[in-house]
KEKELO-803602 format. One record per residue (C-alpha): x, y, z. Coordinates in steps of 0.2 Angstrom, whole numbers, plus 5000, padded with zeros to 4 digits. Each point is the difference from the previous one (the first is absolute). Example, Ala and Ser with C-alpha at 12.3 -4.5 7.8 and 13.67 -1.06 7.14 Angstrom:
2
506249785039;500650174997;
END
This chain:
752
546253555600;498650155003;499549995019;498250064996;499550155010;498050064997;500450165010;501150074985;498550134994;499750055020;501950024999;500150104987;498650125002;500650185001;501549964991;499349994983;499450154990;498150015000;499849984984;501149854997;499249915014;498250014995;500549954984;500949855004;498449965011;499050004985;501249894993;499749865015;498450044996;499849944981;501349845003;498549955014;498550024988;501049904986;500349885008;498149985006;499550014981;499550185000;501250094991;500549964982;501849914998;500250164985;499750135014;501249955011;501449974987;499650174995;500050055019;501549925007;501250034982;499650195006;500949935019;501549944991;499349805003;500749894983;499649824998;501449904998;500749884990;500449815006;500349844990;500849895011;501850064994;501450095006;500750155004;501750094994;500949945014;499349835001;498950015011;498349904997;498750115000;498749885011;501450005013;499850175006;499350015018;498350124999;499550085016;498149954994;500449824996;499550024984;500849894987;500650074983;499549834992;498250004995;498650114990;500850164996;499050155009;500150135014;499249895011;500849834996;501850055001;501050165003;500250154989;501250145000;499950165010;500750154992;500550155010;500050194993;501650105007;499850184991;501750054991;500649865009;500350065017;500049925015;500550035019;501049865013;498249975007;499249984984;501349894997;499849885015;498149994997;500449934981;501249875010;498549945011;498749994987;501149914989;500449875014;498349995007;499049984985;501249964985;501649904996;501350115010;500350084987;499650184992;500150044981;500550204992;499250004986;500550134983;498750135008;500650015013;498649925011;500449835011;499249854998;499549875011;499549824991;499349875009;498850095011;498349945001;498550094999;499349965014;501550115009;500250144990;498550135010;501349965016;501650034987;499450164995;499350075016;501849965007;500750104985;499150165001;500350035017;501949984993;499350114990;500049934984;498449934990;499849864985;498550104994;500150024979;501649915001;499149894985;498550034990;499350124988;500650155011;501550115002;501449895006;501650055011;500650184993;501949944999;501550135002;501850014998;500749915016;501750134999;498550144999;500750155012;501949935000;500349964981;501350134992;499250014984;498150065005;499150164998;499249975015;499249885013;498649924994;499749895015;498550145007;499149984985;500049844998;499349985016;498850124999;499449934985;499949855006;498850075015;498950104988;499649844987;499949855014;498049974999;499650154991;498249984991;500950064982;500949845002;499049865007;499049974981;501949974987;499949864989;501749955006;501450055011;500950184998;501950015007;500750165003;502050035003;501150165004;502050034994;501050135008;501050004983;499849964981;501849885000;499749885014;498749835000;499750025018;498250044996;499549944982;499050134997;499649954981;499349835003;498750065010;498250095000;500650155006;501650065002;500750175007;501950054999;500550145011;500550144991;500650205004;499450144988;500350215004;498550095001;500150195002;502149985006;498949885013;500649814999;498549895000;499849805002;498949914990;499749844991;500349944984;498449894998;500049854987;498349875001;499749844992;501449885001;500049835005;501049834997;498749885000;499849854984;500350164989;501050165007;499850174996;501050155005;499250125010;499450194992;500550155004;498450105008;500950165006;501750074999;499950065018;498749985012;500050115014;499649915018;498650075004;499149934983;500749835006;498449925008;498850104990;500549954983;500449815008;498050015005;499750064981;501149864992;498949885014;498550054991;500350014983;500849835002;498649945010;498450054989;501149974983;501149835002;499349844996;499049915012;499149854990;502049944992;501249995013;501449964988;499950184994;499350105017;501950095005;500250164997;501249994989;498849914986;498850175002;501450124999;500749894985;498250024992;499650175005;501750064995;501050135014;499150144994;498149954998;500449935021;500850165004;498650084995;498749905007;501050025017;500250175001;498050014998;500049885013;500950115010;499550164997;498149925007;500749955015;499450075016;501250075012;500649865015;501150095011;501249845001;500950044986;501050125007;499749945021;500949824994;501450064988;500250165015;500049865015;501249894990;501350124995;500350015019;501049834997;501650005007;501349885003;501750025008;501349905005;500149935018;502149995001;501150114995;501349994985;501449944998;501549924990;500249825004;501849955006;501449994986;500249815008;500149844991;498249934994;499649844995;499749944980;498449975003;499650185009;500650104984;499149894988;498550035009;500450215004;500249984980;498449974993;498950005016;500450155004;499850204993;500250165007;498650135006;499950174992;500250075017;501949955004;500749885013;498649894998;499449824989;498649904995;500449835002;499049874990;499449845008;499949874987;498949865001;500049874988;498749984991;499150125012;499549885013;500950055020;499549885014;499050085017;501749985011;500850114985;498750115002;500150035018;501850014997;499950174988;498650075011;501549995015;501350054986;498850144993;499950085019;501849975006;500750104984;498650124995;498350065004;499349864991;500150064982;499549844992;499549974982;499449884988;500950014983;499149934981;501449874999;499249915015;501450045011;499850165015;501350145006;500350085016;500450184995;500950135012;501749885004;501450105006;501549964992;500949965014;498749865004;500049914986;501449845006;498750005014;498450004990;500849844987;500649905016;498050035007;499449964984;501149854996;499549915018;498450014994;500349924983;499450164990;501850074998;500449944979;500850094987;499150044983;498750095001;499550114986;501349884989;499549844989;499949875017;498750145004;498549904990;498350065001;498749855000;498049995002;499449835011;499649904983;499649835002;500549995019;498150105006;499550084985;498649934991;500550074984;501849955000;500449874986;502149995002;500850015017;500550195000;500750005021;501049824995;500750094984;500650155009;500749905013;501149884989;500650154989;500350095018;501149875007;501049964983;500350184998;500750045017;501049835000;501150134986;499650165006;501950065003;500249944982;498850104993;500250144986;499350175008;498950024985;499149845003;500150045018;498850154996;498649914992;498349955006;499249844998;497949995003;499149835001;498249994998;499149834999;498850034988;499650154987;499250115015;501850085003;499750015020;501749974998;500350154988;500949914988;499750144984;501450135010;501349875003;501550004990;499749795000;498349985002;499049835004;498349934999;499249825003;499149924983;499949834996;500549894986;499649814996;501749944996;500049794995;498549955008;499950115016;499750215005;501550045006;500550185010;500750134990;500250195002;499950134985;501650095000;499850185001;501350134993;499950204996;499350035016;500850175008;500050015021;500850195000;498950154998;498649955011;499749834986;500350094986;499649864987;499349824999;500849854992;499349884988;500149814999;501249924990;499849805005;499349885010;501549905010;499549845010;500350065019;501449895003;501050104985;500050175006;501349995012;500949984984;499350134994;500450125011;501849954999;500150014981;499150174999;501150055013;501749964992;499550074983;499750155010;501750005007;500949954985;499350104985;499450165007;500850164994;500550155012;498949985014;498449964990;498649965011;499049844999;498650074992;501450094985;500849845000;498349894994;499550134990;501550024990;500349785002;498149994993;498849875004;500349884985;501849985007;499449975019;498849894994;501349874990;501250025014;498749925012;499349894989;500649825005;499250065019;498349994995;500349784994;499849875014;501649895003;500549884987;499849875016;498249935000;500549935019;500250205005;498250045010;500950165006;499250114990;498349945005;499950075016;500350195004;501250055012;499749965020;498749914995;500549814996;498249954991;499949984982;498950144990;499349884991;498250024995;499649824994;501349904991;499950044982;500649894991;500649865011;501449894992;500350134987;501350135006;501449954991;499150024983;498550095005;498950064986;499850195000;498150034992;499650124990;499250125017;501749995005;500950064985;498750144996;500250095017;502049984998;499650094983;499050135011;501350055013;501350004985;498850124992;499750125015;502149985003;500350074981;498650155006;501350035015;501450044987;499050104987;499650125014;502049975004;500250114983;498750115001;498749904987;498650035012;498649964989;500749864992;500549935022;498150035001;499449914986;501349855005;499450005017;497949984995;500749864989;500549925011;498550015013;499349934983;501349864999;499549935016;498250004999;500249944984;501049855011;498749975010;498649984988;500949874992;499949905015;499249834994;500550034982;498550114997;500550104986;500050194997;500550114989;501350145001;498550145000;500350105016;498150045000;499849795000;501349975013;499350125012;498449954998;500449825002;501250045014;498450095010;498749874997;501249865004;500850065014;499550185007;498049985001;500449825006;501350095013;501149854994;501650154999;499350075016;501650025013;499549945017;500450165008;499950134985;498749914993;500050054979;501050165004;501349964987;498749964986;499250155003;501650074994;500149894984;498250064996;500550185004;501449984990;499149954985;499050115000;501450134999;500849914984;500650134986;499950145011;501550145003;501049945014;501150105015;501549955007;499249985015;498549894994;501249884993;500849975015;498449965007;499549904987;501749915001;499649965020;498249954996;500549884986;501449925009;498749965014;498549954989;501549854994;500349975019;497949985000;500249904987;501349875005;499050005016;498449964991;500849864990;501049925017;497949995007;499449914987;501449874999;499749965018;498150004997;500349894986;501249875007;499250025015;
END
């Protein structure tokens, strides 16, 4: 429980950057006139997104680990039960750690905050950034002035703004790099926090650097900008530089970032960033914020209309001598070890010290030295574990601590010879498992535990598939050992689910009577070559099945792969149609009627039950005709995925628009209102009845997904790409997961 202590800003003066401090004043500042009425509730959520400040989700339920949510001890006595604000219950606090860097001091202060004003507990998230959920508003002015004089700040860690500029985590020690991007990366980082060309974006731009075109430390092409370091020879002079790709994103609908420039040379770095602010900022879409990335204007403009239109940018741009002060001050980055090397003894060490040397460890370009990977289930490490890497961070090295994209962190700069020390350290403190970077290694956004968009339980998923798997992890094949699983609990893929060789994300489907959990299975996704491509769904499987899937997928894997095919080789070559019938029988409910199992999703024993459907009914329950039109839909939009499979790229297209038009068509019908097989009358109908009526409208993506219905119409019998299709594919599939949702709300409504 927080001892409160109103002398914390007195404290604190002199220790915060000037800056920082006044701004966090003006933040107290604004919380004080809303609460006295004067300041608009719009204002503010703009104004504290911009401080990293979330509301949160809570429904009386439960978290991954069992934990009731309204247990949870809040230093503000606040309750999570009740009307879900900022000012009736806690919200989440994220934290912005710049390529994921972090000192023993900065270390302890995320252990204080997250005992003092959360659950204890303190969350990595896939950028990079930690995360502190339960923290209520009233404390974050005194949780941020706490952390900058730690020097670290929350500011633009959400919003329409530029978010944490990620980095390789192995940047500076990694074999395989051109260079250390670790300086620019922070200097970028320095030059965009509260920059005026990037306080007026229509929504968030993420920037990420890679030392290397192989590895997926970074993930360069799923995000806005990406820069790869790269060498060139200029004049017999060797030069670094930057190969510079822009517009990528995951998101409902992924695209692969561009390439802007071949080779970037650092001093064009922060300029051409400010150029790309701009153009995005006066260009992107403010008024739709379905289409307001920058990937949709680059996807629009086309790669070289924006090049163009940023190079005028730039070329208008008047000098600011902190391009080259802040990419001159950051190249004075060094790092360097604080023991010297040396081979550890040729003595017996236990099972468990080479499994872990195995896969949580990898050697440093500069020899005698390793980076040892932390791994943290599910990203979450307690405040004792916390001040029990800070301790372990200063006893081995000079603190060279990092945050990693699979929500684990690394300590770089081990000597060899310390490494039975460092796993005994680390096992005491309950951070010492094997697996990271294998398949127990799963990536998983909050979902329904704190997120307000979460529809399955993503953190209960991973940790069921987590235990099972490690329960066999001696037993299993290398090649499965290799792969990456990603859980996201809804269509949003927080959880990155696209680039995972078994993607997952949360849907719904009314199955006899009740919504039950399910996740759409992902596949085709590739994790190497900094997420080189994204996966497709193929099926929606109730929650409870894909353990079982997992397990099948696995061992067809193992059993019919030729020559060390990689996963991705192997579907391709298998084909979707074959996948698909082998999992088939997963996506039915038990035979048993008495089975309530698959009502509820995992660690959280409540049914999922949105009104009881058709009570009485379960063992013969009547399917109506909404039921059987959307089933026709998704096996529509599954017959686009295997056209595209081989290379029919305008008939997958034309597959896909039918059936967006399947499913409204579905839904129009609703009531036995008939209508004919005339798309122009199905989308009329479909906007009249249930977009102008916002009838289809998402909760939280409002009509997003008709939007893409509409667009898709309107784009009917023209000349399709390869890449188009794939987006249509993605959009489709999620207009049916609309739909199904539509339908689940007005059953409810009308058996309510």
């Amino acid at each position: 429980m927080k001892v409160s202590n109103p002398k914390w800003k007195e404290q604190l003066t002199g220790k915060m950057p000037e800056g920082l401090a006044r701004e966090i004043d003006i933040f107290e500042t604004e919380l004080e006139l809303r609460k006295q009425g004067k300041l608009d509730e719009r204002v503010l959520a703009e104004t504290r997104l911009r401080r990293g400040i979330y509301g949160q989700r809570y429904d009386n339920g439960q978290r991954h680990d069992g934990k009731k949510v309204q247990e949870i001890v809040y230093p503000s006595g606040q309750l999570t039960k009740g009307p879900n604000t900022m000012w009736d219950a806690p919200g989440m606090q994220r934290i912005k750690i710049p390529g994921g860097g972090l000192n023993a001091e900065q270390l302890e202060t995320l252990a204080d905050l997250s005992e003092e004003y959360s659950d204890g507990i303190a969350h990595v998230t896939t950028r990079q950034d930690f995360q502190l959920h339960y923290v209520h508003i009233d404390d974050t002015p005194t949780l941020m002035r706490r952390l900058a004089a730690a020097h670290i700040t929350t500011r633009e860690a959400c919003g329409n703004s530029v978010r944490n500029v990620t980095a390789c985590p192995f940047a500076g020690v990694c074999q395989d790099e051109a260079f250390d991007v670790t300086p620019y990366a922070l200097a970028l980082s320095k030059f965009l926090l509260g920059h005026p060309d990037c306080q007026s974006f229509g929504r968030k731009f993420k920037p990420a650097f890679s030392g290397c075109s192989q590895h997926p430390c970074a993930l360069t092409s799923m995000h806005d900008l990406g820069l790869i370091a790269t060498m060139r020879i200029d004049n017999g002079v060797q030069k670094r530089g930057f190969e510079m790709y822009v517009g990528g994103g995951l998101g409902t609908v992924p695209y692969k970032a561009k390439l802007f420039d071949s080779f970037i040379p650092p001093e064009e770095l922060l300029p051409l960033a400010q150029a790309i602010a701009r153009v995005f900022a006066r260009l992107g879409e403010k008024k739709n914020r379905n289409r307001a990335r920058i990937k949709f204007l680059v996807n629009d403009l086309g790669i070289e209309k924006f090049r163009e239109l940023v190079l005028e940018e730039r070329a208008k741009l008047p000098h600011d001598p902190r391009w080259t002060e802040y990419i001159r001050d950051a190249e004075r980055f060094h790092e360097e070890p604080l023991r010297p090397t040396g081979q550890s003894s040729n003595g017996p060490k236990s099972e468990a010290f080479e499994r872990w040397k195995k896969t949580n460890t990898r050697p440093q370009r500069q020899p005698g030295y390793v980076v040892a990977t932390v791994a943290l289930p599910l990203g979450d490490i307690t405040a004792a574990q916390l001040r029990a890497l800070a301790d372990i961070a200063r006893r081995f090295t000079r603190e060279t601590v990092r945050t990693t994209v699979e929500q684990n962190m690394v300590i770089r700069w081990v000597s060899e010879s310390d490494l039975p020390d460092l796993h005994a350290a680390l096992v005491a403190a309950g951070l010492g498992e094997a697996g990271a970077g294998t398949i127990l290694d799963i990536t998983a956004c909050p979902g329904t535990d704190t997120c307000k968009l979460g529809i399955s339980s993503s953190r209960g998923l991973a940790a069921e598939l987590r235990n099972r798997l490690a329960e066999k992890a001696l037993q299993l094949d290398a090649a499965v050992q290799n792969l990456h699983i990603k859980i996201s609990g809804c269509f949003n893929s927080c959880g990155q689910h696209h680039v995972a060789d078994l993607g997952f994300y949360g849907v719904s489907r009314k199955m006899a009577g009740f919504t039950v959990p399910h996740f759409q299975l992902i596949l085709g996704g590739e994790w190497t070559r900094n997420a080189a491509s994204y996966g497709l769904p193929v099926m929606a499987i109730p929650s409870k099945n894909i353990p079982a899937t997992v397990a099948r997928l696995t061992e067809r894997y193992v059993t019919d792969r030729r020559n060390g095919e990689r996963f991705q080789e192997f579907i391709q070559r298998i084909g979707k149609a074959e996948l698909r019938g082998m999992l088939e029988d997963l996506t039915k409910l038990p035979s048993d009627p008495s089975d309530r199992s698959y009502f509820s999703d995992w660690g959280d024993p409540r049914e999922f039950s949105l009104g009881d459907l058709g009570v009485g009914e379960c063992a013969g329950e009547v399917v109506s005709a909404v039921e059987f039109g959307l089933a026709a839909s998704e096996r529509k939009v599954f017959e686009a995925q295997l056209a595209l499979e081989m290379d029919h790229v305008q008939r997958a297209g034309d597959l896909a628009y039918e059936a967006m038009l399947q499913a409204a068509k579905a839904l129009v019908k609703t009531g036995d209102q008939d209508v004919s097989d005339d798309p122009e009358e199905i989308v009329r109908e479909f906007r009249a009845r249930f977009y102008d009526t916002q009838q289809f409208f998402d909760p939280f993506a409002g009509g997003k997904f008709a939007q893409y219905f509409f667009a898709a119409h309107k784009r009917a019998g023209e000349p399709r790409t390869l890449e188009s299709v794939r987006h249509l594919i993605e959009e489709a599939q999620l207009f049916i997961e609309a739909s199904h949702s539509c339908y689940n709300r007005m059953a409810v409504t009308t058996t309510a």
